[in-house]
VMD Tcl script that draws the C-alpha trace (Angstrom):
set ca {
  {0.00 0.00 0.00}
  {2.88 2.26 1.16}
  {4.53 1.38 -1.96}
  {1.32 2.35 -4.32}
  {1.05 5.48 -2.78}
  {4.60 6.64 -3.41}
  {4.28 5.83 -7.18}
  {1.56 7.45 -7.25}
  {3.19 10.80 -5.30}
  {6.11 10.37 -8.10}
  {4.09 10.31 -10.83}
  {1.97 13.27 -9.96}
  {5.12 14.90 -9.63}
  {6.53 14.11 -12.50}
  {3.45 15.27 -14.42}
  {3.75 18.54 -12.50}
  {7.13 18.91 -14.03}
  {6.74 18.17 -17.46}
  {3.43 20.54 -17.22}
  {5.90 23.49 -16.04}
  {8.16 22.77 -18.69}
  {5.80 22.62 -21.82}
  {4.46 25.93 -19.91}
  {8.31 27.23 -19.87}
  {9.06 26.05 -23.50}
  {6.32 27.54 -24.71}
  {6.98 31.01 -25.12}
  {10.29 30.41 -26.17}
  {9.54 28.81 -29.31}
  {6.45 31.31 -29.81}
  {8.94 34.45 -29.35}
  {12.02 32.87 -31.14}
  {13.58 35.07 -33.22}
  {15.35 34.40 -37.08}
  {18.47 35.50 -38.60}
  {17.84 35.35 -42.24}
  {20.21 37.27 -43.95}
  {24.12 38.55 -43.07}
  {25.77 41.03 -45.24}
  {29.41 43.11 -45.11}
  {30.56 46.16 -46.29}
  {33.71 48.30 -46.09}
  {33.51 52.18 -44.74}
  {36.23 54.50 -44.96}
  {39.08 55.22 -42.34}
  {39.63 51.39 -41.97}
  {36.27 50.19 -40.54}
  {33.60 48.07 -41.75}
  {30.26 47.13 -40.96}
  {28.20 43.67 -40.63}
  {24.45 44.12 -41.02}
  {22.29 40.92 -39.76}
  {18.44 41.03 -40.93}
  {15.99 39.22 -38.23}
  {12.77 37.85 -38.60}
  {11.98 40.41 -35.65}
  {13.84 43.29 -34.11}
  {16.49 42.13 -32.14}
  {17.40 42.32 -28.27}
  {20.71 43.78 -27.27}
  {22.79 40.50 -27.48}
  {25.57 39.92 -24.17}
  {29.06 39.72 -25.91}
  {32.46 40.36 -25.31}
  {36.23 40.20 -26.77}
  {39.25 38.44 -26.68}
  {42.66 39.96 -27.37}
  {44.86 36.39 -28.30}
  {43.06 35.53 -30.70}
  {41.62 38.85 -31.71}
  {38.08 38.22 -32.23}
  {34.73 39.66 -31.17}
  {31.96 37.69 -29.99}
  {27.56 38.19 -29.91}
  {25.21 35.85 -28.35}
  {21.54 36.76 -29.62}
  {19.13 34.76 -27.09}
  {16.10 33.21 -28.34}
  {17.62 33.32 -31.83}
  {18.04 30.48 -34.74}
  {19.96 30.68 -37.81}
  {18.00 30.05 -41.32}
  {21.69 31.08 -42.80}
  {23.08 28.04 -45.53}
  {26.46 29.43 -44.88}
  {28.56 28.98 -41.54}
  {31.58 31.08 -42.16}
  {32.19 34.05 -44.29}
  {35.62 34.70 -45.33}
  {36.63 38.88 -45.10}
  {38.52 40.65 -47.18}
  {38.93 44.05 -45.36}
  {41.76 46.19 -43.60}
  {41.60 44.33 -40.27}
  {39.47 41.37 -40.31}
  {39.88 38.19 -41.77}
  {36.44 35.96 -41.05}
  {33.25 35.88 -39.87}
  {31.39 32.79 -38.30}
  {28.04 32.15 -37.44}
  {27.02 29.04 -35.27}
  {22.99 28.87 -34.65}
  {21.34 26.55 -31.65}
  {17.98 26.00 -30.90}
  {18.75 28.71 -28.01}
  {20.92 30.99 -29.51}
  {22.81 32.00 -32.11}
  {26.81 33.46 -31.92}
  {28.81 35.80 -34.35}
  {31.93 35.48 -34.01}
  {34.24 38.44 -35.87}
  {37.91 37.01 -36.28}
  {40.18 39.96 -36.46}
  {43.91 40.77 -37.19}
  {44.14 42.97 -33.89}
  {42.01 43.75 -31.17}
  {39.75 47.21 -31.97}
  {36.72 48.49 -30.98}
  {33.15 48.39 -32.07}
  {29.74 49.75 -32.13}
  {26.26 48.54 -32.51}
  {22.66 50.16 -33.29}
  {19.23 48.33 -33.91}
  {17.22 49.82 -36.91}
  {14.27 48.03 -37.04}
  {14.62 44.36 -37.76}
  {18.66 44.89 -38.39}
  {21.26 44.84 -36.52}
  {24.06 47.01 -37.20}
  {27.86 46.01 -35.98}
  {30.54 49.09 -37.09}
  {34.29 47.38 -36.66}
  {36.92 49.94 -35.93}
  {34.91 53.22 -35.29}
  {36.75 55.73 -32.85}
  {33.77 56.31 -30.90}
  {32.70 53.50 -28.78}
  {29.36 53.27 -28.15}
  {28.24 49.86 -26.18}
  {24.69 48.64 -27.16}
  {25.18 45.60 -24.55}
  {24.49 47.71 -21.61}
  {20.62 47.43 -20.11}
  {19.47 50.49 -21.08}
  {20.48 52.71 -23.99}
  {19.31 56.40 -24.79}
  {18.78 56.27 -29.03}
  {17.12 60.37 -28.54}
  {20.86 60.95 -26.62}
  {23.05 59.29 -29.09}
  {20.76 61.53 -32.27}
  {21.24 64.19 -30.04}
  {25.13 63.61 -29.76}
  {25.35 62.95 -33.66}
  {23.66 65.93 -34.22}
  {25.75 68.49 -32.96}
  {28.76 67.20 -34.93}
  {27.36 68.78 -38.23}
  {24.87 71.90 -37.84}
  {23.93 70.65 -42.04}
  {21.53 67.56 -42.13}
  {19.24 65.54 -44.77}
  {16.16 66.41 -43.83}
  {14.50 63.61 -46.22}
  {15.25 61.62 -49.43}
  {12.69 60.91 -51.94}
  {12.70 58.63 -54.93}
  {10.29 59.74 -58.25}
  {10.23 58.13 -61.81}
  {10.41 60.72 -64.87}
  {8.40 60.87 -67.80}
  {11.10 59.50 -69.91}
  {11.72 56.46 -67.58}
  {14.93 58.08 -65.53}
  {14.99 57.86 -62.21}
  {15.21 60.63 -59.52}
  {16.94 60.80 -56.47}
  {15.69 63.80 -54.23}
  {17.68 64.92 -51.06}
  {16.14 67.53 -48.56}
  {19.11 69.72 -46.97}
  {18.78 71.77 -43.99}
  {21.02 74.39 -45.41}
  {22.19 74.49 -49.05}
  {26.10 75.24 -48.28}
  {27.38 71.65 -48.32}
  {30.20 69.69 -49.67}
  {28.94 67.25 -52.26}
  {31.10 64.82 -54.14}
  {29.37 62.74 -56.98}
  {31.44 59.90 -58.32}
  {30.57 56.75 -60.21}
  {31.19 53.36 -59.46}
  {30.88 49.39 -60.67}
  {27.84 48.93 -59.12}
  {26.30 52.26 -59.70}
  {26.69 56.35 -58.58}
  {27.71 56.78 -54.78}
  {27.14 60.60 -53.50}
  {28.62 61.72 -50.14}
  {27.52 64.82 -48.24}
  {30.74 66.09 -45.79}
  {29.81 67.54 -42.39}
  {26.14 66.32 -42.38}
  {24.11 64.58 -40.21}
  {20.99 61.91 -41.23}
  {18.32 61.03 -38.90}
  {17.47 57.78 -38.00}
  {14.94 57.00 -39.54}
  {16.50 58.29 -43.03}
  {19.14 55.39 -42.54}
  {17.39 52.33 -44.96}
  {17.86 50.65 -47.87}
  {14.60 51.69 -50.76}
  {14.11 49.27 -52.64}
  {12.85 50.84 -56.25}
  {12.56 48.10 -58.63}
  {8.94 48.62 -59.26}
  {9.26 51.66 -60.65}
  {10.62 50.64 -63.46}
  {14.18 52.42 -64.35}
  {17.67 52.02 -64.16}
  {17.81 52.43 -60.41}
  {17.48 49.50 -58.36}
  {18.00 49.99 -54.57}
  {18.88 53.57 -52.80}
  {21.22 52.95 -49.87}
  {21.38 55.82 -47.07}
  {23.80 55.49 -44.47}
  {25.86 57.91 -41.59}
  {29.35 56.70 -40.51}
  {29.68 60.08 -37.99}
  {31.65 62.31 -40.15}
  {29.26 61.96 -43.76}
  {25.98 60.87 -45.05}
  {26.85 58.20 -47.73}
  {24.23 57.92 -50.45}
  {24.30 54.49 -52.83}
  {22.59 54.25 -55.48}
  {22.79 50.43 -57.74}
  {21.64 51.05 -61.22}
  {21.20 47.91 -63.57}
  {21.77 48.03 -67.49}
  {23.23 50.89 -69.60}
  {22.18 54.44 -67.93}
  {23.57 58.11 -67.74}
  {23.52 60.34 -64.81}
  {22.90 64.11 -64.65}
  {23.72 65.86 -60.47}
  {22.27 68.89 -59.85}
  {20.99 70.82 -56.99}
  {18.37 73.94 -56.58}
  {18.37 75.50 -53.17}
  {18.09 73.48 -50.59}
  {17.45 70.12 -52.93}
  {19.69 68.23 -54.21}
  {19.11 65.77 -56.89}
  {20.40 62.88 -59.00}
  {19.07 61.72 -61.85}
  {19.27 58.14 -63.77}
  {18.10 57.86 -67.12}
  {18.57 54.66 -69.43}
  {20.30 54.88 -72.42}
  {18.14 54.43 -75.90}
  {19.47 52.04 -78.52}
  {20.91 54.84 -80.66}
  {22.87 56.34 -77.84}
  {23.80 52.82 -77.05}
  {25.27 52.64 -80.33}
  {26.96 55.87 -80.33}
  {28.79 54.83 -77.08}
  {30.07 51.71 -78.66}
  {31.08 53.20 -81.56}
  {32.80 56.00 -79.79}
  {34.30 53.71 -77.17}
  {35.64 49.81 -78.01}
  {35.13 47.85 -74.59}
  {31.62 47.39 -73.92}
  {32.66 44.72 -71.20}
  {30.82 44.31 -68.01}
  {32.56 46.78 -65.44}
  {35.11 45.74 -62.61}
  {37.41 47.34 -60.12}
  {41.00 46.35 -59.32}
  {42.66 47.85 -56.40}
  {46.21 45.86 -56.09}
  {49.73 46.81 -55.36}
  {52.78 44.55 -56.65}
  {50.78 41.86 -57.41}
  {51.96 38.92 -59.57}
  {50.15 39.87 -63.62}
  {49.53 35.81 -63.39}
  {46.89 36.56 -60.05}
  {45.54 39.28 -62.14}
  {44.68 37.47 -65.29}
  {43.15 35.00 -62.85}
  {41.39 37.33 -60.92}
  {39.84 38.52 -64.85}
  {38.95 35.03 -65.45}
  {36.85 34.06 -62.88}
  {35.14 38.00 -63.07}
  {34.05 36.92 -66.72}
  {33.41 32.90 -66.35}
  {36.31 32.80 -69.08}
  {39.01 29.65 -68.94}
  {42.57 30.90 -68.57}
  {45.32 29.12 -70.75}
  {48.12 31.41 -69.43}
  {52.56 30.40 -70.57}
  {55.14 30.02 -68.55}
  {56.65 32.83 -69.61}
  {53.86 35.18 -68.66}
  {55.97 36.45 -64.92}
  {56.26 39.74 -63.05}
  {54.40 41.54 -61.06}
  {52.25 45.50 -61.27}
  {50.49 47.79 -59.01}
  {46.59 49.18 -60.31}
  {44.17 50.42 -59.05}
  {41.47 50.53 -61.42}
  {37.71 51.82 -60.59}
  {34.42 50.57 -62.64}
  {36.35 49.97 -65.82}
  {35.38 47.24 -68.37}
  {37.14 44.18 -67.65}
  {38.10 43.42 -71.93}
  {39.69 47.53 -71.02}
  {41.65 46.01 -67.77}
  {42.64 43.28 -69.71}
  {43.99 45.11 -72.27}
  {45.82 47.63 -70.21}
  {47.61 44.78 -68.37}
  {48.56 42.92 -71.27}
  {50.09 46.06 -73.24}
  {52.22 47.27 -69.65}
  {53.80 43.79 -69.75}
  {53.91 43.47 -73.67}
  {52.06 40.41 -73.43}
  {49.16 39.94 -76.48}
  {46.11 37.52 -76.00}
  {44.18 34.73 -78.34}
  {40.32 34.32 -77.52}
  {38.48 31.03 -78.88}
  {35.52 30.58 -77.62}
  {35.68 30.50 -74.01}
  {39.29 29.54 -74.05}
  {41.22 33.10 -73.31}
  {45.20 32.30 -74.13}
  {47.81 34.96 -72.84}
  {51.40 35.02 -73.86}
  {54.24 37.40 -74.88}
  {53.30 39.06 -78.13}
  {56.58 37.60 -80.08}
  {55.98 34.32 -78.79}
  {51.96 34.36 -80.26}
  {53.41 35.82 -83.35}
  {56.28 33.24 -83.89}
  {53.64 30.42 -83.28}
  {51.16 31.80 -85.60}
  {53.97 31.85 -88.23}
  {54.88 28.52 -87.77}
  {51.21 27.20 -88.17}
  {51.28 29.24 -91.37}
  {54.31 27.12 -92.51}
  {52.72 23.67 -91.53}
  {49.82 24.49 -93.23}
  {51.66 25.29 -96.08}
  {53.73 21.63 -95.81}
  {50.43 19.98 -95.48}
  {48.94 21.41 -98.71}
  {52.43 20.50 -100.79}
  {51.92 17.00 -99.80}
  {48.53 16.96 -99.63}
  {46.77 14.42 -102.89}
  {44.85 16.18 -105.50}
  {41.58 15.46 -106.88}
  {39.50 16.17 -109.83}
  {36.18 17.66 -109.64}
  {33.56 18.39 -112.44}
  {31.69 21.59 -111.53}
  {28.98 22.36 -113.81}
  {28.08 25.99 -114.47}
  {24.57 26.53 -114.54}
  {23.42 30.31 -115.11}
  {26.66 31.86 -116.15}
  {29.06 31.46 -118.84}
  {31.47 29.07 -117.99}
  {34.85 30.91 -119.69}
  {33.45 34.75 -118.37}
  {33.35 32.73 -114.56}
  {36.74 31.63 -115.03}
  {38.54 35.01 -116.57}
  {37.11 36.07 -112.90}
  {38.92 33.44 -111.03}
  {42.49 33.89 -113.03}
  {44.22 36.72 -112.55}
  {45.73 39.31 -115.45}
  {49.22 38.10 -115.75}
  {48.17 34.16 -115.47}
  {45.73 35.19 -118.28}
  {48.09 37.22 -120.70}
  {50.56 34.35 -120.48}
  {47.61 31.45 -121.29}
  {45.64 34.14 -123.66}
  {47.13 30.82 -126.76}
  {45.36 28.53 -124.50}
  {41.27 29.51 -125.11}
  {40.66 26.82 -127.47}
  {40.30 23.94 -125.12}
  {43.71 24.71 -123.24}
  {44.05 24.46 -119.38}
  {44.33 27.81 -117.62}
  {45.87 28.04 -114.03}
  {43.37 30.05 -111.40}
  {46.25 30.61 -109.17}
  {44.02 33.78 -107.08}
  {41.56 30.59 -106.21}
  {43.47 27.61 -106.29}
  {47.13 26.21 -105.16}
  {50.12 26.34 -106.78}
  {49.64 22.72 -107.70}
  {46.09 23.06 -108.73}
  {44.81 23.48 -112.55}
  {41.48 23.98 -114.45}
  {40.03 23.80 -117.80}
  {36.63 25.10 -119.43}
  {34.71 22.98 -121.13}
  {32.60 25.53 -123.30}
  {30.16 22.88 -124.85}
  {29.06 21.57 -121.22}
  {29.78 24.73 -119.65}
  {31.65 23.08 -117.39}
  {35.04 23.97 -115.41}
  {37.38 20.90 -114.52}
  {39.43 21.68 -111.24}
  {41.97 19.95 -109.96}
  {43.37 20.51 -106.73}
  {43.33 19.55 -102.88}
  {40.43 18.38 -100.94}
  {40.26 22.06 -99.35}
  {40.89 24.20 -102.07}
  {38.25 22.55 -103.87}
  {35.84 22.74 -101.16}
  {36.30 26.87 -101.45}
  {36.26 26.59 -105.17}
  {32.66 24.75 -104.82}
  {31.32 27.18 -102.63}
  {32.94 30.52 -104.75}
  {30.99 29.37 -107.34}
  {27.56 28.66 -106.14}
  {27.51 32.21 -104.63}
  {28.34 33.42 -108.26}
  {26.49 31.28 -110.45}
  {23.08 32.55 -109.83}
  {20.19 33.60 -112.04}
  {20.01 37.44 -112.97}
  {17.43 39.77 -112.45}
  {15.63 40.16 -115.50}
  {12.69 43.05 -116.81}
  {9.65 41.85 -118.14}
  {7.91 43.89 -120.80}
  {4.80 42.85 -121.62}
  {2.03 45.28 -124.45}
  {-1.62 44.62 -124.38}
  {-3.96 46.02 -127.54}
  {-7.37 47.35 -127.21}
  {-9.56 47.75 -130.02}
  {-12.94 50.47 -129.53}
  {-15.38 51.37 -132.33}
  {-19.10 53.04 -132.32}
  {-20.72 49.41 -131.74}
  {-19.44 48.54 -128.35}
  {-22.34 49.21 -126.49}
  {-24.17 47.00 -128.64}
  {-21.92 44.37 -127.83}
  {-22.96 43.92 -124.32}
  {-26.42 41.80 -124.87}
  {-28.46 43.50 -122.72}
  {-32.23 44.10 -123.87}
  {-33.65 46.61 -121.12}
  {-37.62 46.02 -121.37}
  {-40.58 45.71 -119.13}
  {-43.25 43.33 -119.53}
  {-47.31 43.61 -118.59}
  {-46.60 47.31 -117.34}
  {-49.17 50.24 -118.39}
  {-47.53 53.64 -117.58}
  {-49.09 56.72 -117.80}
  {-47.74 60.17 -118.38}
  {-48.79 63.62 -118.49}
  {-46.73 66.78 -119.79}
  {-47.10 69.93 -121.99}
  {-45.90 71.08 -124.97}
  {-46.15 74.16 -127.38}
  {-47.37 73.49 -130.89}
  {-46.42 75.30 -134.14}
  {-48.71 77.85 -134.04}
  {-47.37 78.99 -130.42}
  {-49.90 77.97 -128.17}
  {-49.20 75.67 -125.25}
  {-51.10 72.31 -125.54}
  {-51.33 69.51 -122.90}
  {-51.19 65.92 -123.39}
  {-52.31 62.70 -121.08}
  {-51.01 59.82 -122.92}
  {-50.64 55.72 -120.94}
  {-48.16 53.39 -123.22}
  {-48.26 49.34 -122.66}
  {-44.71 48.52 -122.84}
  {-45.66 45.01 -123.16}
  {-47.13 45.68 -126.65}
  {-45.20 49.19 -127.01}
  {-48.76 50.70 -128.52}
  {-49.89 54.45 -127.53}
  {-53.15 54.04 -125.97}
  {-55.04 57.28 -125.35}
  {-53.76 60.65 -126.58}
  {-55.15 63.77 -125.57}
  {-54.61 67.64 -125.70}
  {-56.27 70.46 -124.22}
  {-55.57 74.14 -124.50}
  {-54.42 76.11 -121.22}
  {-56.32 79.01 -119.70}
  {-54.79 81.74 -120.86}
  {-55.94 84.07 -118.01}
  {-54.62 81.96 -115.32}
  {-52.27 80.07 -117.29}
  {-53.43 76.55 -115.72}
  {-54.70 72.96 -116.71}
  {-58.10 73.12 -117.49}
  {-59.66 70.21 -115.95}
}
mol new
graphics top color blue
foreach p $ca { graphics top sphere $p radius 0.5 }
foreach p [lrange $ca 0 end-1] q [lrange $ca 1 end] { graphics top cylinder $p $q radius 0.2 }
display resetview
């Protein structure tokens, strides 16, 4: 009984604890939040910044640093990872990896760094916002932060600020960037990049909730996305355009505008045709690097395979900035006095002289092949043309003074079409050529003359005679008549003595006899029927 009743106590109490913890579990996987999206991006003075999009807005994550290895750790509570990718190799000033390891209870960023430096953090909306290497340090892992006391803080460092940005479409399809100043008297710089234009306003401060990413596509230009950002000193302004476009910067008071417009197909043209690359644009920033990493770096920009020699060595400094990459190319391979061979997707780079001196000797194999090469004899019959006038084309002047004997059934030597070894003759009663030569000079011969040896346009005149006389209308066959029809008609007339006379006459057209014919003199008072 004793026994009963204590496995009875334990399994209440078990039930009491799985209750609690369905009741604790509950809201955790009700208020979990989601990182879906990581992305890096280098600021000036050394930094660089790590945006990470949540399903929600984030809490202030507890973190903290370590000097041997340098890295910088964030633990985001209540947090899973929907990321594919684990770790994210870095290519900037200081930092050389990021990792991101996601459990059903948290999830960890790890920043692996070169040295130790400091960091801030801000929450705009739903992303969360880590600057690496700013000089201010502003912790966002305390309990409590002031966001109207930071603004405040920002704002004082510039008196100029964007007071709002605005995106419009034009009525020829361009795209228009507006920015709001405070105060027109601000530095502006306007410069134009790979991805797109990138305007910077020095000494100007943007508000919080100016600092997002619009996202245009719908409208239907060039312009793609409008990136606003503040790094503490400037108010960075990127704008990604897609396609062909031209940009015109102007500003009006206090407003300050860019504006995007595509480029039609006959200023398309125009650009080609006043500037050769029309490759897709790239930038190169590299100093003494080996020309071998840079032809590599080329190939895998434009999906091309690299067959590069062994004698392609040294090394350059560039630093090139939204330039086509066939224009890089070219640059590189003229500093180095290297010369390159496209086929298909095959790009081959090697010295000039060494191309040039292995183009010649293909030229001379060729020409061994075709002086041992076995001739053959082909009948080509001439079809439209005249089979002698088709072959004075073919020979040239001197070959035809010196076989001008040789018309009268005589071979004549085409030496402009044919080899050295090859010979022809006209057979003027088939209209026929007979060619001898190798498999593929005959093969060109063949298909010279079926381009040639088409019909000519011709005129046709053609006269037709009429013939009219008096009698054509007799000639049609028509009888007009009407049959069992009486009509009647009444008129006046004046007879030969001058009076007016009346008549009421009805005529069967069936019999074509005059019925009833009447006359009757007017009143001459009133000048009316009598009746």
């Amino acid at each position: 009984m004793r026994a009963h009743s204590l496995l009875l106590c334990l399994s209440r109490k078990a039930g009491a604890l799985l209750a609690s913890f369905i009741l604790l579990a509950a809201p955790l996987s009700v208020l979990a939040n989601t990182l879906e999206d990581i992305r890096f991006s280098e600021l000036s003075a050394e930094r660089f910044e790590i945006k990470l999009s949540f399903s929600e807005a984030p809490e202030d994550p507890a973190g903290y640093t370590i000097e041997k290895p340098a890295r910088i750790v964030l633990d985001f509570a209540a947090t899973n990872s929907a990321l594919e990718q684990k770790k994210f190799p870095l290519s900037f000033e200081n930092a050389k990896s990021a990792v991101v390891l996601g459990t059903d209870e948290r999830t960890r960023l790890i920043v692996n760094l070169e040295s130790l430096t400091t960091y801030n953090a801000r929450v705009e909306g739903n992303v969360y916002i880590v600057e690496v290497g700013s000089k201010h340090v502003d912790s966002y892992l305390k309990e409590t932060v002031s966001l109207v006391g930071a603004a405040s803080k920002e704002q004082k460092r510039g008196d100029i600020s964007v007071t709002d940005i605005d995106f419009r479409r034009g009525e020829d399809g361009e795209g228009k960037i507006i920015i709001a100043l405070s105060d027109s008297n601000v530095g502006i710089d306007v410069d134009q990049t790979a991805e797109g234009v990138f305007v910077s306003f020095s000494n100007a401060f943007l508000p919080q909730e100016l600092r997002r990413r619009l996202d245009v596509i719908d409208f239907a230009t060039p312009v793609s996305f409008v990136d606003a950002s503040y790094d503490g000193d400037r108010v960075a302004l990127k704008v990604e355009v897609a396609g062909d476009y031209d940009y015109l910067a102007y500003q009006a008071d206090n407003e300050y505008v860019v504006s995007i417009k595509p480029l039609s197909f006959e200023e398309l043209e125009d650009k080609k045709a006043k500037f050769a690359f029309v490759g897709e644009k790239l930038s190169l920033n590299f100093q003494d690097i080996e020309v071998r990493s840079v032809l590599q770096l080329i190939a895998d920009f434009t999906e091309l395979n690299l067959v590069a020699s062994d004698t392609v060595s040294g090394r350059i400094t560039l630093r090139l900035d939204s330039v086509p990459w066939d224009q890089a190319l070219d640059l590189v391979l003229k500093t180095k006095g290297l010369d390159k061979r496209q086929i298909g997707n095959v790009l081959m780079v090697a010295p000039a002289a060494e191309i040039a001196e292995r183009e010649r000797q293909e030229l001379e194999t060729l020409k061994q092949l075709e002086e041992l090469a076995p001739l053959r004899t082909e009948y080509i019959r001439i079809r439209y043309a005249s089979a002698s006038e088709m072959f004075d084309l073919f020979s040239g002047s001197d070959q035809q003074d010196r076989n001008s004997g040789d018309r009268d059934g005589g071979s004549q030597s085409t030496g402009s079409v044919l080899s050295a070894r090859g010979s022809a003759v006209v057979d003027e009663r088939t209209n026929s050529i007979i060619v001898t030569d190798t498999d593929d000079r005959l093969i060109n011969f063949k298909k010279l003359v079926d381009q040639l040896d088409i019909p000519i346009r011709q005129v046709l005149i053609e006269a037709r005679i009429v013939i009219a006389n008096t009698s054509f209308e007799e000639e049609l066959g028509v009888r007009w008549s009407l049959l069992n029809r009486n009509v009647s008609q009444r008129g006046r007339f004046i007879d030969d003595n001058g009076n007016p006379q009346k008549f009421n006459q009805r005529t069967n057209y069936a019999s074509g006899a005059l019925d009833t014919l009447t006359t009757e003199n007017f009143d001459d008072e009133t000048g009316a029927w009598t009746p």
